[in-house]
Backbone as JSON, one array per atom type, in Angstrom:
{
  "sequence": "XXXXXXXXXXXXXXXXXXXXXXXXXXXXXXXXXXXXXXXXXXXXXXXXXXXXXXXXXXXXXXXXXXXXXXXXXXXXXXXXXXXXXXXXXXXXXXXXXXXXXXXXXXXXXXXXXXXXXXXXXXXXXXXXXXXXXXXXXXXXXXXXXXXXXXXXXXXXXXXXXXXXXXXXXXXXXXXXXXXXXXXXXXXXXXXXXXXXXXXXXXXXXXXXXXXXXXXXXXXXXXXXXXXXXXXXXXXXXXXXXXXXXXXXXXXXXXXX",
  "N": [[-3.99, 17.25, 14.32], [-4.2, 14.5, 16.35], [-6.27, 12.63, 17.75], [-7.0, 11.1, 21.24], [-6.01, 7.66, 21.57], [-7.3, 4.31, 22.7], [-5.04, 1.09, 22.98], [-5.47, -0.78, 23.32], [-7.89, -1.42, 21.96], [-6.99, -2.02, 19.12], [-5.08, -4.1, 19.26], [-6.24, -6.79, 19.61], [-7.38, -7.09, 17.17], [-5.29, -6.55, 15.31], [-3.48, -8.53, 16.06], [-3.99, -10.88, 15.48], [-3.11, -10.76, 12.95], [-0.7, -12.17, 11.9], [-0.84, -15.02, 11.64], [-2.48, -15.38, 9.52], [-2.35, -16.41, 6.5], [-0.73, -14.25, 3.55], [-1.38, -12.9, 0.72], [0.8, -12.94, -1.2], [1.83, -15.28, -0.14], [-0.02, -17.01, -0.78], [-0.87, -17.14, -3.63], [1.63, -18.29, -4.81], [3.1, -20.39, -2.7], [3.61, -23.54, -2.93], [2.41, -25.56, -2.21], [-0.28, -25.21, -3.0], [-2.66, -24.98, -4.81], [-3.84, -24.7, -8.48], [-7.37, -23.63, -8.16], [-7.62, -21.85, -6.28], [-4.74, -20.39, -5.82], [-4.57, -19.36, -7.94], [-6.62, -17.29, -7.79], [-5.09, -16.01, -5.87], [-3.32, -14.75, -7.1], [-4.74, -13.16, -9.43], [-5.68, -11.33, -7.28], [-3.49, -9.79, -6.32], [-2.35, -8.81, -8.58], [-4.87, -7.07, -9.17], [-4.3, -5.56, -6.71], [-1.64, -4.37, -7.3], [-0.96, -3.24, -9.63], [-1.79, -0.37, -10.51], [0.29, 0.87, -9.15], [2.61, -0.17, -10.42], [2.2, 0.09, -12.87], [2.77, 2.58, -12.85], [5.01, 3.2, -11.76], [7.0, 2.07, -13.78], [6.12, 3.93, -15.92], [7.96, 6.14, -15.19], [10.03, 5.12, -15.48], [10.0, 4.46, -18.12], [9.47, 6.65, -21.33], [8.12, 6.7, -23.05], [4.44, 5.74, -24.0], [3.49, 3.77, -24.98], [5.16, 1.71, -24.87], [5.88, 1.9, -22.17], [3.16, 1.06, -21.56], [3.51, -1.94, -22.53], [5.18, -2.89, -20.77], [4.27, -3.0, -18.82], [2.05, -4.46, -18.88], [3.58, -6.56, -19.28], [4.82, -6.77, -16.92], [2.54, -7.73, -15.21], [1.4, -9.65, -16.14], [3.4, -11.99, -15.65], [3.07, -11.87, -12.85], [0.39, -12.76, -12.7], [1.49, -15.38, -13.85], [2.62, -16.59, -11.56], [5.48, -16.1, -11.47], [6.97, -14.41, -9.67], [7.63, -16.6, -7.53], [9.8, -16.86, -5.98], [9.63, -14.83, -4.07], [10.36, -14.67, -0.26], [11.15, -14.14, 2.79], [14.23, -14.36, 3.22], [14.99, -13.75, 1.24], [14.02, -11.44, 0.93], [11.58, -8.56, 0.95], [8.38, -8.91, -0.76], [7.96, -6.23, -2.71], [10.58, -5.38, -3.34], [11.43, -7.78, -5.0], [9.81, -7.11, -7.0], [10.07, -4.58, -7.65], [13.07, -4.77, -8.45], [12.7, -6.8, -10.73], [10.93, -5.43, -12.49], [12.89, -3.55, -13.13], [14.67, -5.13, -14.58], [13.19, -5.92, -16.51], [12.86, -4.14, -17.91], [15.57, -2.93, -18.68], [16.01, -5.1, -20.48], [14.39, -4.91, -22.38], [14.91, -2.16, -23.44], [17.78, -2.87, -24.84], [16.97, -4.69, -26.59], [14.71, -3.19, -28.12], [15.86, -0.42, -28.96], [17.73, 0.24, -30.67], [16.66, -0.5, -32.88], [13.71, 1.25, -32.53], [14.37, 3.37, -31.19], [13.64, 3.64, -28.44], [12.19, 5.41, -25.69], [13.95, 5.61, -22.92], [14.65, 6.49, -19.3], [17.78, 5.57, -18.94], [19.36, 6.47, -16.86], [17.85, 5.26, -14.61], [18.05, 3.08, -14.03], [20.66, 2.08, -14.26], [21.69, 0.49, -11.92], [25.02, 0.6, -10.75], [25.13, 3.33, -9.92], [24.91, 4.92, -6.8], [23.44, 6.76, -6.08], [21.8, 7.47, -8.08], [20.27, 5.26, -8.26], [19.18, 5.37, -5.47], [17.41, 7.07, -6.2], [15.48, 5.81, -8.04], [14.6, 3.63, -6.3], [13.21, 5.75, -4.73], [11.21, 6.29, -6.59], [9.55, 4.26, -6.53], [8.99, 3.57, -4.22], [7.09, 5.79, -3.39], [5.23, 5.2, -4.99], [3.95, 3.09, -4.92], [3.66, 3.75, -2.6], [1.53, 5.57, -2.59], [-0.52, 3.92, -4.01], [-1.12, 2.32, -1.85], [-2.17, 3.59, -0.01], [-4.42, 4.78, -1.15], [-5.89, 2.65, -1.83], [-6.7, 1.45, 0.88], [-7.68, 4.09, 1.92], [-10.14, 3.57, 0.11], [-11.61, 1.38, 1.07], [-12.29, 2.34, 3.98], [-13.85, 3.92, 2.76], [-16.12, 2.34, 2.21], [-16.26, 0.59, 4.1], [-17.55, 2.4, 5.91], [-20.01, 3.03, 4.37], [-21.15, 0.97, 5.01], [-21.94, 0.79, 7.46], [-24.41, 2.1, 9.13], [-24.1, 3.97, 10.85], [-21.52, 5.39, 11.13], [-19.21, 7.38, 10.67], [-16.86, 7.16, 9.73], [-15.09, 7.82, 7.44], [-15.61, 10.02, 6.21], [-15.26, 11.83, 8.34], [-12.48, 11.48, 9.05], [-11.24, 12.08, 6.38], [-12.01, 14.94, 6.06], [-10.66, 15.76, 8.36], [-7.82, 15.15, 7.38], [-7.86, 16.85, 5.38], [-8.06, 19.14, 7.2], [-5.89, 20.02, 9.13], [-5.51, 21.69, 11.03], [-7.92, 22.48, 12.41], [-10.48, 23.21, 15.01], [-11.42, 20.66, 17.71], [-14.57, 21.93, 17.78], [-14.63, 23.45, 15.23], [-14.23, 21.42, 13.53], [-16.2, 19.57, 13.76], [-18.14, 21.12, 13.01], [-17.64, 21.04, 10.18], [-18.28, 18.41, 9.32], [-20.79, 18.36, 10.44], [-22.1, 19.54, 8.27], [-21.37, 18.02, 6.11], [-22.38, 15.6, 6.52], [-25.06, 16.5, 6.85], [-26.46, 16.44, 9.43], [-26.81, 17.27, 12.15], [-23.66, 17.27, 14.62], [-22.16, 16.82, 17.59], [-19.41, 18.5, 19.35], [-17.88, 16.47, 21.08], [-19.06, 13.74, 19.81], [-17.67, 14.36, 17.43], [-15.4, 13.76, 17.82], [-15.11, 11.14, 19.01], [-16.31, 9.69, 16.99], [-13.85, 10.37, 15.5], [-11.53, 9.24, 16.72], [-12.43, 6.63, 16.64], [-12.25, 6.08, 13.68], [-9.72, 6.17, 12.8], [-7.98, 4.21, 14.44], [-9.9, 2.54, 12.77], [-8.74, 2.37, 9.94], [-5.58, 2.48, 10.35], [-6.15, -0.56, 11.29], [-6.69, -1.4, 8.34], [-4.77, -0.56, 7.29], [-2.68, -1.72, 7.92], [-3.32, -4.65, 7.35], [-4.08, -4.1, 5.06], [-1.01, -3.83, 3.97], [0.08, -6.49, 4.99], [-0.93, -8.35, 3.58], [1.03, -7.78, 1.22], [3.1, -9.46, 2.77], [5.49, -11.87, 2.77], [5.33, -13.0, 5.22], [3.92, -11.72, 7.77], [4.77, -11.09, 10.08], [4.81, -8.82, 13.11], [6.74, -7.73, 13.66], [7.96, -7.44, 11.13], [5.75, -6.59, 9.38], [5.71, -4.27, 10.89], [8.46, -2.76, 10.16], [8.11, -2.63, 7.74], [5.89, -0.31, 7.6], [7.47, 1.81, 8.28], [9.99, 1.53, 6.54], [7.93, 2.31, 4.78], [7.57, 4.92, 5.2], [5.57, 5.79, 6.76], [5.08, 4.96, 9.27], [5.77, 7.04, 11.98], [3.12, 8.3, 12.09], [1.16, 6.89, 12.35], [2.14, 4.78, 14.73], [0.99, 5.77, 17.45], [-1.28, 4.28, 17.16], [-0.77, 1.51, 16.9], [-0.06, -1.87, 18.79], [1.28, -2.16, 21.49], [3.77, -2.83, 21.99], [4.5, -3.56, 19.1], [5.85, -0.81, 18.98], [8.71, -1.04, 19.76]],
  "CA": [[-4.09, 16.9, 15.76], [-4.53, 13.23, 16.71], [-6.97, 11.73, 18.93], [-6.0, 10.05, 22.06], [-6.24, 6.28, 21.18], [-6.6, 3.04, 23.44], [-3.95, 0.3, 22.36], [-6.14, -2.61, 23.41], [-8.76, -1.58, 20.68], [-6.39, -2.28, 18.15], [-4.22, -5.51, 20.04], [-6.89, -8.32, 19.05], [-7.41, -7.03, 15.38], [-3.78, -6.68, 14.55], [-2.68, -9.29, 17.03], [-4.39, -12.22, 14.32], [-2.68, -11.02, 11.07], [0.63, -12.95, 11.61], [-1.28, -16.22, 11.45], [-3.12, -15.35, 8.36], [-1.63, -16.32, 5.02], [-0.98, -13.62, 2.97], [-1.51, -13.08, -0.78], [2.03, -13.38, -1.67], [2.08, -16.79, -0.02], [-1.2, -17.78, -1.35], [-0.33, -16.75, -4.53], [3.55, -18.87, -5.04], [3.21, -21.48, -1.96], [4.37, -24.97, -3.66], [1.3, -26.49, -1.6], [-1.4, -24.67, -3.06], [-2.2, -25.05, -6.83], [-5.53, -24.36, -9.17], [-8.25, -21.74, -8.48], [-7.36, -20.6, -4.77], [-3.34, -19.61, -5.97], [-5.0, -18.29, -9.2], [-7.35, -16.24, -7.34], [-4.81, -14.87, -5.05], [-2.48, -13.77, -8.47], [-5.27, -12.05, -9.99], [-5.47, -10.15, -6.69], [-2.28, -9.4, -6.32], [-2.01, -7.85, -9.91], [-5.63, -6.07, -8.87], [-3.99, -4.67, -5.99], [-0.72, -3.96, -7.38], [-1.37, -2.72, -10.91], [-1.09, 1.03, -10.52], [1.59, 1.08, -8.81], [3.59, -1.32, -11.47], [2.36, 1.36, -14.35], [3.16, 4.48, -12.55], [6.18, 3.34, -11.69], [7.18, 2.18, -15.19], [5.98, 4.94, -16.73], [9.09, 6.65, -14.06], [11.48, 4.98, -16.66], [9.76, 4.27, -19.78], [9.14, 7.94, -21.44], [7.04, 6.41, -24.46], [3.51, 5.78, -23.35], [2.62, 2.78, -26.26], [6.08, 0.79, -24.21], [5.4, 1.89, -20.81], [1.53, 0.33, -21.14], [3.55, -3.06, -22.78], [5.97, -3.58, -19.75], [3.13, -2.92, -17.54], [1.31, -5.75, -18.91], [4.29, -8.12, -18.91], [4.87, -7.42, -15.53], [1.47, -8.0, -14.69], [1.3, -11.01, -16.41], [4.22, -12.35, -14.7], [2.19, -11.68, -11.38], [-0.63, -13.94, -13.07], [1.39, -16.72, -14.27], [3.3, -17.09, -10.31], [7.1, -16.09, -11.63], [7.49, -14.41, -8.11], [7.47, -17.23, -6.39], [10.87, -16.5, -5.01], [9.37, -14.05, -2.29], [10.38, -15.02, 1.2], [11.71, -13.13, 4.06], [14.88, -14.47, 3.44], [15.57, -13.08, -0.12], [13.65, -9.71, 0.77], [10.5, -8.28, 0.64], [8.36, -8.79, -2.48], [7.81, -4.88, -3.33], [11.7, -5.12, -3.38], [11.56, -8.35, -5.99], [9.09, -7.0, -7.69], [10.83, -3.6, -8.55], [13.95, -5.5, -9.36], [11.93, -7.55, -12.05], [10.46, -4.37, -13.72], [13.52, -2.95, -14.0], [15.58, -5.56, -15.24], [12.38, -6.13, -18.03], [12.81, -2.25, -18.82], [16.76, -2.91, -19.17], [16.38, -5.92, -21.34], [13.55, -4.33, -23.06], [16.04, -1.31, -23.77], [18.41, -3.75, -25.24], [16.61, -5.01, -27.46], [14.08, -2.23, -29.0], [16.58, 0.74, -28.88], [18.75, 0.24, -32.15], [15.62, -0.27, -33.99], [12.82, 2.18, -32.55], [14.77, 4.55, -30.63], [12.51, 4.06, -27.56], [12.84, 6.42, -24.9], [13.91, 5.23, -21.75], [15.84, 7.03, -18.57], [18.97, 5.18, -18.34], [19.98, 7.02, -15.32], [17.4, 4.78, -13.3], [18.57, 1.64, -14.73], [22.13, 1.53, -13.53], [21.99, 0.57, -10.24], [26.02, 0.69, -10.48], [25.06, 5.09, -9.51], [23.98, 5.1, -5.95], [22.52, 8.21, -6.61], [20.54, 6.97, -9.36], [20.02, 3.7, -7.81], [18.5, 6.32, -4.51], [16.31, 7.78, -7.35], [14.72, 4.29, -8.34], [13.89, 3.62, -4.67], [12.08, 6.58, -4.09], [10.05, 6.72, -6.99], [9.18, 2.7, -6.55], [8.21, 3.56, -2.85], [6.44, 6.79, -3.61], [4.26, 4.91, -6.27], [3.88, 1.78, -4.08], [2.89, 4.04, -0.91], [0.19, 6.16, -3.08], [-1.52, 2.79, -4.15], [-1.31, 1.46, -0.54], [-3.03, 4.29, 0.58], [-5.85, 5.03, -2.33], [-6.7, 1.13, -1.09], [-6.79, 2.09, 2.7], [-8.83, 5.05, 1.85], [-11.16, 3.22, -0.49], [-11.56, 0.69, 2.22], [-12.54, 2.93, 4.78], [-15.03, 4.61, 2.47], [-16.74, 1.28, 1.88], [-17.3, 0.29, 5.57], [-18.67, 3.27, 6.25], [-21.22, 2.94, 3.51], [-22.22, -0.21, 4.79], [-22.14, 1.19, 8.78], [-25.41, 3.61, 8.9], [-24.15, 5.18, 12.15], [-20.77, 5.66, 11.25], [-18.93, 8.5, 9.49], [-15.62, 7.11, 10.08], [-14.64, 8.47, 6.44], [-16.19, 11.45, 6.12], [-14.53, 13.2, 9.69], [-10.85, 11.42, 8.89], [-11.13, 12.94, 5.46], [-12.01, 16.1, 7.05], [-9.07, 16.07, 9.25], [-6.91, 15.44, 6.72], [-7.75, 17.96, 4.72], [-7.84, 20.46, 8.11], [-5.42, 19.55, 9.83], [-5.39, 22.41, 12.44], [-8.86, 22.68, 12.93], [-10.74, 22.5, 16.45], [-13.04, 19.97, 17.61], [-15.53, 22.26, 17.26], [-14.47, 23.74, 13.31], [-14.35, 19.96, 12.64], [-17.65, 19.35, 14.0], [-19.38, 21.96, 12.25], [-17.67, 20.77, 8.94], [-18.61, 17.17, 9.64], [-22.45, 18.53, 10.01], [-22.43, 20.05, 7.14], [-21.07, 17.05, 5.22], [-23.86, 14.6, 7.35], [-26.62, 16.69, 6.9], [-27.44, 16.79, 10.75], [-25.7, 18.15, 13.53], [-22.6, 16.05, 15.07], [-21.53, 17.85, 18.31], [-17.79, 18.48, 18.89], [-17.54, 15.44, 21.49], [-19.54, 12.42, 19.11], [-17.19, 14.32, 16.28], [-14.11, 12.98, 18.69], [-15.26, 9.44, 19.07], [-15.93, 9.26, 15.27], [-12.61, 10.58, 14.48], [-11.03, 8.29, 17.22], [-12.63, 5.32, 15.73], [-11.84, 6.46, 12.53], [-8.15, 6.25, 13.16], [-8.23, 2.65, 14.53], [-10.37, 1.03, 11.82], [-7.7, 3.15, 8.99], [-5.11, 1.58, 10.56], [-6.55, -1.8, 10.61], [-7.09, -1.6, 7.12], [-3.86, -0.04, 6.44], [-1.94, -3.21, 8.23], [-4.01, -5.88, 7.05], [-3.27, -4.56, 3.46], [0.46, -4.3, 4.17], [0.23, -7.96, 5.69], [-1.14, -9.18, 2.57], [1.85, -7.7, 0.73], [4.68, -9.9, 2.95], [5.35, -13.51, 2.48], [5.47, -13.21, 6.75], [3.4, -11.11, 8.16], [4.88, -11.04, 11.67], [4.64, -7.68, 14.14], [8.21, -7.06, 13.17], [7.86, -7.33, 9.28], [5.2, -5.13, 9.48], [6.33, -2.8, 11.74], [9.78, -2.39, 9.31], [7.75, -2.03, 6.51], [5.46, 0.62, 7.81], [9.21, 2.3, 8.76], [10.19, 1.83, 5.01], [7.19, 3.4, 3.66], [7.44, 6.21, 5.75], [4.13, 5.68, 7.06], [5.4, 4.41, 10.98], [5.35, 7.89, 12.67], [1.88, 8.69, 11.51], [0.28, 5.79, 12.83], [2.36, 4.18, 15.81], [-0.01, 6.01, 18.48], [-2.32, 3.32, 17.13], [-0.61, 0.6, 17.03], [0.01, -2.63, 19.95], [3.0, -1.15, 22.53], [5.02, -4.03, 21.35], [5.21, -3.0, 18.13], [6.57, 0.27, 19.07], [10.13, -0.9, 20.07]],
  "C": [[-4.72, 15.52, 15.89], [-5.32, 13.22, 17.64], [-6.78, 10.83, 19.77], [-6.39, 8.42, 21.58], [-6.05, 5.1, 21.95], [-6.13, 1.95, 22.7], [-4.78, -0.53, 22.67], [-7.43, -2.29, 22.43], [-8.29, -1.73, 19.66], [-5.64, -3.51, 18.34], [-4.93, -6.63, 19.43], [-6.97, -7.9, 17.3], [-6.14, -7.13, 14.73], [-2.59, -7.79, 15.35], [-2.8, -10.85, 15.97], [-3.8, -12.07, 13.14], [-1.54, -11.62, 10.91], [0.16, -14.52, 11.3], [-2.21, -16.22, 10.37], [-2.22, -15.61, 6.81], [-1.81, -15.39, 3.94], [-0.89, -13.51, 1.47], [-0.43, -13.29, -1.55], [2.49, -14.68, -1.58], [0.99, -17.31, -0.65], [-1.19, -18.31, -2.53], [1.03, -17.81, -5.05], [3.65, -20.1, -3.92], [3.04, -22.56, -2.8], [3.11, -25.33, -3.35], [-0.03, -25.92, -1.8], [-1.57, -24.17, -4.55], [-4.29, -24.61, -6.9], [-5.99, -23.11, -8.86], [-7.53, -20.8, -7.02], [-5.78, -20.17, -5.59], [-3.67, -18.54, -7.08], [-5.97, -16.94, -8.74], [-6.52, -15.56, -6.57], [-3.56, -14.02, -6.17], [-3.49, -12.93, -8.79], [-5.59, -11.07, -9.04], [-4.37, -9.3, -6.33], [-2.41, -8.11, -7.35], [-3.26, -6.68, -9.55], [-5.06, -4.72, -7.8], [-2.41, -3.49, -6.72], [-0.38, -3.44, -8.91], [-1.19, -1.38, -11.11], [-0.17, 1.45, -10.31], [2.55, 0.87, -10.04], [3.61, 0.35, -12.83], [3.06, 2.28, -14.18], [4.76, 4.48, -12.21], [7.19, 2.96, -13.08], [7.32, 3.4, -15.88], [7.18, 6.35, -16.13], [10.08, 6.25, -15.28], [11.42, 5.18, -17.84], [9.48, 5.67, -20.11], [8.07, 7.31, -22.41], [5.81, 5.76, -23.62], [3.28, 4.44, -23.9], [3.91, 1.47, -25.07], [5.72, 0.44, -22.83], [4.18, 0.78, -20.64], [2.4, -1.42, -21.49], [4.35, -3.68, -21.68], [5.14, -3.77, -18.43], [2.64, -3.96, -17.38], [1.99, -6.73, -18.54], [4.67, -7.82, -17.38], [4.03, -7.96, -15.02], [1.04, -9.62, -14.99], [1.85, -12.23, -15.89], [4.21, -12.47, -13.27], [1.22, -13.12, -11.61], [0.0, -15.01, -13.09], [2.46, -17.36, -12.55], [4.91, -17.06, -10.52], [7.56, -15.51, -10.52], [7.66, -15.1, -7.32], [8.7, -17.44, -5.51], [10.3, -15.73, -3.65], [9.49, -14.54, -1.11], [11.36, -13.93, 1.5], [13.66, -13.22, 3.61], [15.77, -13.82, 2.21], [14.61, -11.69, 0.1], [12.41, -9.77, 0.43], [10.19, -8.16, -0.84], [8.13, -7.83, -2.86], [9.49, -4.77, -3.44], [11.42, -5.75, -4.38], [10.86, -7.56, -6.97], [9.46, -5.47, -8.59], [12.15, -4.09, -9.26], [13.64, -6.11, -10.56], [12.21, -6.56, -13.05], [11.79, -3.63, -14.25], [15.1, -3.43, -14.68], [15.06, -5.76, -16.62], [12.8, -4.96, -19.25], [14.29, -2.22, -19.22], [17.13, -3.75, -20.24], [15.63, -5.93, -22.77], [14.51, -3.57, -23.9], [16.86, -1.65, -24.9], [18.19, -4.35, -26.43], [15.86, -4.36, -28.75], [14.9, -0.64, -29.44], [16.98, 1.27, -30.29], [17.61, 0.75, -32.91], [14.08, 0.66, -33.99], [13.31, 3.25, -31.77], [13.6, 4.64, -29.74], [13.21, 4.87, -26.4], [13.38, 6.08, -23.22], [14.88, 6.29, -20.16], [16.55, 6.11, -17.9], [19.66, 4.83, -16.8], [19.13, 5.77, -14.34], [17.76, 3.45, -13.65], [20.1, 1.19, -14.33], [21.98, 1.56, -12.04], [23.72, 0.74, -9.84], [26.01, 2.22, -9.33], [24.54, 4.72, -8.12], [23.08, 5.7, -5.85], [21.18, 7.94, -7.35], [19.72, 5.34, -9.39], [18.62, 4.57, -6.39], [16.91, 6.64, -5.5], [14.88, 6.81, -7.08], [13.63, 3.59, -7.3], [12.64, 4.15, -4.56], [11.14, 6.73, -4.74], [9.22, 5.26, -6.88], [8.11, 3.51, -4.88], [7.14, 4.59, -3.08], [4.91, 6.22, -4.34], [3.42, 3.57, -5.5], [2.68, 2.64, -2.5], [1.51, 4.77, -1.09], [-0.83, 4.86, -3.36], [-1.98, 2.64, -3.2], [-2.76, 2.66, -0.11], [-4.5, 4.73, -0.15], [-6.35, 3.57, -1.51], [-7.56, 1.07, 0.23], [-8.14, 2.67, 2.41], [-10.63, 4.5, 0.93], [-11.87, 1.82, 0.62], [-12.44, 1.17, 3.25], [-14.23, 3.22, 4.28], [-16.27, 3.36, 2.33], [-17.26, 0.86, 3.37], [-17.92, 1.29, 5.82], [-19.94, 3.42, 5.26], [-22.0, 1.71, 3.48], [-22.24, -0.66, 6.69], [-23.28, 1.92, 8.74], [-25.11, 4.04, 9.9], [-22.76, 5.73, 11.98], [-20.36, 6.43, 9.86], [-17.42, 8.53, 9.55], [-14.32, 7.77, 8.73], [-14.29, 9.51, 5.98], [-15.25, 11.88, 7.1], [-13.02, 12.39, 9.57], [-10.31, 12.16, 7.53], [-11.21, 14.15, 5.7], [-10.75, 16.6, 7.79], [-7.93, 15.99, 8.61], [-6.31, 16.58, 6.02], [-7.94, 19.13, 5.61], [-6.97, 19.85, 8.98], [-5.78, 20.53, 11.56], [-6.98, 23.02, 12.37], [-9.37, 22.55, 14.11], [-11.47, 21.23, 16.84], [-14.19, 20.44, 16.96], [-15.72, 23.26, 15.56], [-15.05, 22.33, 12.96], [-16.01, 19.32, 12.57], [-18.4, 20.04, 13.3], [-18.82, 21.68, 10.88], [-18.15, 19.33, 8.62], [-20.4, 16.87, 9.18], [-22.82, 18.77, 9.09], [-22.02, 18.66, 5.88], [-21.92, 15.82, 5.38], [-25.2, 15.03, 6.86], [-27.14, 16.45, 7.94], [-26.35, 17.19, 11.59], [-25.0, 16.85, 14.16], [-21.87, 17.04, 15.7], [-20.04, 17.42, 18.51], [-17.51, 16.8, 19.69], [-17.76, 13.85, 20.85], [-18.01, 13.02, 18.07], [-15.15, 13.56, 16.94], [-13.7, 11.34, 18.64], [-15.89, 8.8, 17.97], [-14.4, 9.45, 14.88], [-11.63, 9.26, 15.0], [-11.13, 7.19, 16.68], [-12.24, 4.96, 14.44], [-10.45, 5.93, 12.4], [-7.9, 4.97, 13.41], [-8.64, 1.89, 13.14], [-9.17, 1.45, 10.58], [-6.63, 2.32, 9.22], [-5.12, 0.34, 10.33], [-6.12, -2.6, 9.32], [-5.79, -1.49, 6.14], [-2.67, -1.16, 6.52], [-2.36, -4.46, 7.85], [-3.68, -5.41, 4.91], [-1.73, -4.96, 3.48], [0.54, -5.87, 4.34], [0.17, -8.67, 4.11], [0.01, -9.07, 1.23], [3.1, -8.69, 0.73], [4.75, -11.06, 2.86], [5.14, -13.54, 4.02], [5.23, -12.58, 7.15], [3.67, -10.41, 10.08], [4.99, -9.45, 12.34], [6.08, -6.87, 13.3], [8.78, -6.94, 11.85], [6.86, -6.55, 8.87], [5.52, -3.99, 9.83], [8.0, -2.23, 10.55], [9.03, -2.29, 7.97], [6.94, -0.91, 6.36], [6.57, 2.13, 7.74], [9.82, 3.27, 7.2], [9.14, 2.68, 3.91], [6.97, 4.63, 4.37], [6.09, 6.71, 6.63], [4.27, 5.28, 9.15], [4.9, 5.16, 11.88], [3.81, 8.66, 12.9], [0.85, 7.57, 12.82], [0.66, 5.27, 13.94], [1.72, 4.8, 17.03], [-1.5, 4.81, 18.78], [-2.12, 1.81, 17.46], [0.16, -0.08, 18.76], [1.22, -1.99, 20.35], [3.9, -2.26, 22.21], [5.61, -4.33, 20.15], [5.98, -1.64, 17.97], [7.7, 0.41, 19.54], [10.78, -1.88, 19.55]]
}
């Protein structure tokens, strides 16, 4: 059960991230060399590192291969070989699965004859729609668990450096109850506080809760797109399946 939510507490925070340069441009922009591009690769790869494995490890079956394509993708993050990413050739969680699994096909290619490594094929022909479908879902799947471990670790961090707020604690809560009442939630809330948090404060924590989550959850996305605009967000929220969840929160102008 959601919490009602006003749209103008979220409008100025998510109204500034189209004019922010995001880590993909920071990262590969022609006009921006040395430590700042280098610092925004090694975040990149920080952010995008689990994902890369877990989804690897989706094709590669051998564990000793999987960990070596991991690296070279990762490395390939570090040294700026994405710097194709723009809007106009596609989002970079698109390039960036294309890469891995042309590495893992040419990989294939080469170690097969002579170590019999294990790979699944099937996700490697994109000719199969089917098996091309596959590829997708486990890329996005692996991509949308990162996003969100981030989010969530995010969350837990401002609130540990809020002392009045438990914006963590009672959205975690709700997750894990969904159909609870106010007042269930409230009395599991207290018990997780260590003082009493009546059902109405446990409202306008959860409310808030929900907002800053958001926030956190669009401002990572942002930093994913070479173009951060309302409508490149909003279609990528869409694509990760994540849209319906959240558009109660977001500006009324991203909702059409």
């Amino acid at each position: 059960m959601n919490e009602p939510v006003e749209q103008n507490e979220v409008s100025l925070a998510l109204g500034n991230i189209q004019t922010q340069w995001s880590l993909v441009r920071r990262a590969h922009e022609a006009s921006i060399v040395g430590e700042s591009a280098s610092a925004a690769r090694q975040a990149l790869v920080m952010r995008y590192a689990s994902a890369i494995r877990r989804f690897v490890q989706v094709i590669v079956r051998d564990p000793n291969m999987a960990d070596e394509l991991s690296q070279d993708a990762m490395v390939r993050l570090l040294k700026g070989d994405f710097a194709g990413a723009d809007p106009q050739r596609g989002r970079f969680r698109d390039l960036l699965k294309t890469a891995i699994r042309n590495m893992a096909r040419n990989n294939w290619a080469k170690e097969n004859r002579r170590t019999g490594v294990d790979f699944d094929l099937s996700l490697l022909d994109g000719d199969q729609e089917d098996m091309s479908d596959r590829l997708d879902e486990a890329w996005t799947s692996r991509w949308r668990e990162n996003l969100m471990s981030i989010v969530w670790d995010k969350l837990k961090s401002w609130e540990a450096s809020q002392p009045s707020s438990l914006a963590y604690t009672v959205l975690k809560l709700r997750s894990e109850f969904p159909n609870d009442s106010s007042t269930e939630l409230a009395e599991r809330l207290s018990q997780q506080a260590g003082r009493e948090v009546k059902p109405d404060t446990t409202r306008q924590q959860l409310r808030r809760a929900r907002v800053r989550f958001v926030e956190f959850l669009v401002e990572e996305i942002a930093q994913g797109l070479p173009e951060p605009t309302p409508e490149h967000l909003r279609d990528e929220l869409i694509s990760l399946g994540l849209f319906t969840s959240v558009k109660d929160v977001l500006p009324a102008q991203w909702q059409s």
